[in-house]
BAFI-3210 file (N, C-alpha, C; in Angstrom, 3 decimals, decimal comma, padded with zeros to 6 digits):
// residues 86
n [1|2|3|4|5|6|7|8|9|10|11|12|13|14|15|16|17|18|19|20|21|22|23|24|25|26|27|28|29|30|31|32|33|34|35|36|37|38|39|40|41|42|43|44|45|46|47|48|49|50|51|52|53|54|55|56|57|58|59|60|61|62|63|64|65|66|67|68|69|70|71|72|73|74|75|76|77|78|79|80|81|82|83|84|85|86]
n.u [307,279|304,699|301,784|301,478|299,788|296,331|294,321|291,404|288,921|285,863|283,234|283,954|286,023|286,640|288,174|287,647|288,898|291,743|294,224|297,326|298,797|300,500|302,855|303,125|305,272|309,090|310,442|312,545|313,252|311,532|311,125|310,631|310,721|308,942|306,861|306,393|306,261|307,606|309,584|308,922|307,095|305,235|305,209|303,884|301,375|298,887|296,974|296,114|296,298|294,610|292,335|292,185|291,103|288,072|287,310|287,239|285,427|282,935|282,837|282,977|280,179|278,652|278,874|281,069|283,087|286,492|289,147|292,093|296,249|297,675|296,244|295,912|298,243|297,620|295,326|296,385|297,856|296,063|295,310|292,738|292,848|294,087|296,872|297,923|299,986|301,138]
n.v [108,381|106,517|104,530|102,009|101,092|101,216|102,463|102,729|104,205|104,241|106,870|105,766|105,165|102,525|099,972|099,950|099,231|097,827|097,196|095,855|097,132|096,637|098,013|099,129|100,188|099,475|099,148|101,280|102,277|101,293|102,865|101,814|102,348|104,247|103,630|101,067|098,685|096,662|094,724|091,945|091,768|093,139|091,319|088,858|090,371|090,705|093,299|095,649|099,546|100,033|098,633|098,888|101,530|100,684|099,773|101,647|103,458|101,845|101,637|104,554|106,759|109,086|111,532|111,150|112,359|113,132|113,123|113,937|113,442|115,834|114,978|115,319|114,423|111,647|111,671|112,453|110,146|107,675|108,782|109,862|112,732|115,762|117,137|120,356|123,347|126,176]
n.w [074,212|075,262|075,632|077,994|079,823|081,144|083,710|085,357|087,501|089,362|090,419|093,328|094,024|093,119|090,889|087,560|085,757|084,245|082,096|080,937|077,930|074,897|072,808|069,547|068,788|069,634|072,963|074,321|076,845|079,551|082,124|084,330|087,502|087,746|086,427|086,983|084,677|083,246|080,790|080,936|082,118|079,664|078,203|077,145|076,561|074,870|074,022|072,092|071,853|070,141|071,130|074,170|073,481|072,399|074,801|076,942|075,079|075,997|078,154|079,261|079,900|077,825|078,977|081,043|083,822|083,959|086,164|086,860|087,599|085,514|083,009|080,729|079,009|079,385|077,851|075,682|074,776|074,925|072,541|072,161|072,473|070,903|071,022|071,731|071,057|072,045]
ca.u [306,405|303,499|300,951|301,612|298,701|294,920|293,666|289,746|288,280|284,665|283,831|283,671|287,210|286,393|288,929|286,748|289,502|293,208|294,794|298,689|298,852|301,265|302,646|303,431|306,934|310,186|310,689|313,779|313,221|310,610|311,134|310,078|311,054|307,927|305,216|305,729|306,370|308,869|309,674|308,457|304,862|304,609|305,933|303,049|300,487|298,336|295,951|296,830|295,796|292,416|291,647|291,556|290,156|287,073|287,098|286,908|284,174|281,465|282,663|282,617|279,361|279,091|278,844|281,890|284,161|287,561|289,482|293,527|297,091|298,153|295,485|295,752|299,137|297,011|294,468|297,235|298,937|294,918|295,074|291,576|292,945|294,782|298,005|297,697|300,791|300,742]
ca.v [107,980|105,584|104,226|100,407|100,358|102,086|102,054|103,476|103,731|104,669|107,763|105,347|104,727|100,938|100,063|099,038|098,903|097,843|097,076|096,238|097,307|096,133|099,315|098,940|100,461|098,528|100,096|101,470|102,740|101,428|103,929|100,839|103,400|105,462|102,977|099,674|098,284|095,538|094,201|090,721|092,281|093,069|089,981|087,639|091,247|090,874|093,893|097,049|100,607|100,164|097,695|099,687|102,747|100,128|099,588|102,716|103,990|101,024|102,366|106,107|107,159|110,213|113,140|111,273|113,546|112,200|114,155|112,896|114,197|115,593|114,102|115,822|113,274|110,649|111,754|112,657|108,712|106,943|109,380|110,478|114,191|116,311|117,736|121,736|123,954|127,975]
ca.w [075,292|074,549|076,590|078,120|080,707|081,749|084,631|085,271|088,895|089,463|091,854|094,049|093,739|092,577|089,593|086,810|083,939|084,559|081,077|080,443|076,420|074,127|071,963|068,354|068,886|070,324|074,166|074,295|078,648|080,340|083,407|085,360|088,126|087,208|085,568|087,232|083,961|082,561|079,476|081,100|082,260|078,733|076,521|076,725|076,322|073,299|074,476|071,853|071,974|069,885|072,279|074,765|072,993|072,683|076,142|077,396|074,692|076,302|079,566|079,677|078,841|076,775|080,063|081,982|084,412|084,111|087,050|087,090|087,677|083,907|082,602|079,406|078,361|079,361|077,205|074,234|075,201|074,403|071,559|072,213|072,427|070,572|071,769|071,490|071,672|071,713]
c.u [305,165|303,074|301,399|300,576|297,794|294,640|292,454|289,713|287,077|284,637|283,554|284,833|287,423|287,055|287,907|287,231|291,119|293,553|295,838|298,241|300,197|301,600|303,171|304,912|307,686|310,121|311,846|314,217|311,980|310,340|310,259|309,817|309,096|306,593|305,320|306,017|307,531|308,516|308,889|307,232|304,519|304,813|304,824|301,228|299,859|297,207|296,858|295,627|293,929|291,877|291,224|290,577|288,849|286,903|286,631|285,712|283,098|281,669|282,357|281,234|279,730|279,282|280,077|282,999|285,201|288,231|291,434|294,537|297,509|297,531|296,086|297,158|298,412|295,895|295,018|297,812|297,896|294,803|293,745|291,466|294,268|295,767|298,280|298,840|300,841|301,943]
c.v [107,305|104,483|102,411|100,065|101,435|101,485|102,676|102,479|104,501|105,995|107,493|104,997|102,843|100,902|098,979|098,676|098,861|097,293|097,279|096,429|097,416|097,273|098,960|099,298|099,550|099,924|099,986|101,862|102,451|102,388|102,930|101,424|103,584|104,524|101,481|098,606|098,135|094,917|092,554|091,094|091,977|091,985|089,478|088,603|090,842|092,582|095,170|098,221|100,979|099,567|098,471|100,535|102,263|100,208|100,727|103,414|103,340|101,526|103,348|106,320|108,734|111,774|112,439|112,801|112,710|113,765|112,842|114,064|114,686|114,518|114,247|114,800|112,106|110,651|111,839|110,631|107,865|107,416|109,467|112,095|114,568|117,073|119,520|122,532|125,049|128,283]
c.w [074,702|075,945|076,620|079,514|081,433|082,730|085,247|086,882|088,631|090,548|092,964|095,004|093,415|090,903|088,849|085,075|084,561|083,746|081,256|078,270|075,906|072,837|070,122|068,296|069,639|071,765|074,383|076,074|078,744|081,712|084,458|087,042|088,431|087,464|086,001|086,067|083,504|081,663|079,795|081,245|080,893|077,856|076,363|076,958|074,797|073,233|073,214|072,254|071,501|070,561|073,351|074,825|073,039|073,842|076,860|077,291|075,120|077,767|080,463|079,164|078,966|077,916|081,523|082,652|084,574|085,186|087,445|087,371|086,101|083,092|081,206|078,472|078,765|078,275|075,724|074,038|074,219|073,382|070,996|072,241|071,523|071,293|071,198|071,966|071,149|070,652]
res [x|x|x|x|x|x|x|x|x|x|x|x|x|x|x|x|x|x|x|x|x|x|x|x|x|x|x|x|x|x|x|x|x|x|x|x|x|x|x|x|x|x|x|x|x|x|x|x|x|x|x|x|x|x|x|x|x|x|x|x|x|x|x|x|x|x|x|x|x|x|x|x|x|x|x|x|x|x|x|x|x|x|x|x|x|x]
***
């Protein structure tokens, strides 16, 4: 699993980041199903993961509340968190 697109709304609900990202691996299932995402969306992507990761860090400042479904694989995906298992 690997991240191919962020999307940041304000708590305003105003989207103020919608990134397709381009993963370093070959995609073997897009689950187009799922994520909206096709091998054509992504072909002509140059955007990768540090890219983002920039993006995000000029965006969030440092006391954001991120509030999502399973955030926490979103947060393992940007690989801003560590993945913790008992």
């Amino acid at each position: 699993m690997k991240l191919t697109r962020v999307s940041l709304v304000d708590n305003n609900g105003q989207c103020i980041m919608d990134e397709l990202v381009k993963p370093k691996e070959k995609i073997v299932d897009y689950l187009t199903k799922f994520s909206g995402v096709t091998e054509a969306l992504l072909e002509p992507i140059t955007t990768t993961l540090q890219d983002v990761q920039k993006q995000l860090k000029k965006l969030l400042p440092s006391n954001a509340v991120l509030v999502g479904h399973s955030l926490n694989f979103d947060l393992q995906a940007l690989e801003v968190c560590k993945s913790h298992t008992a």
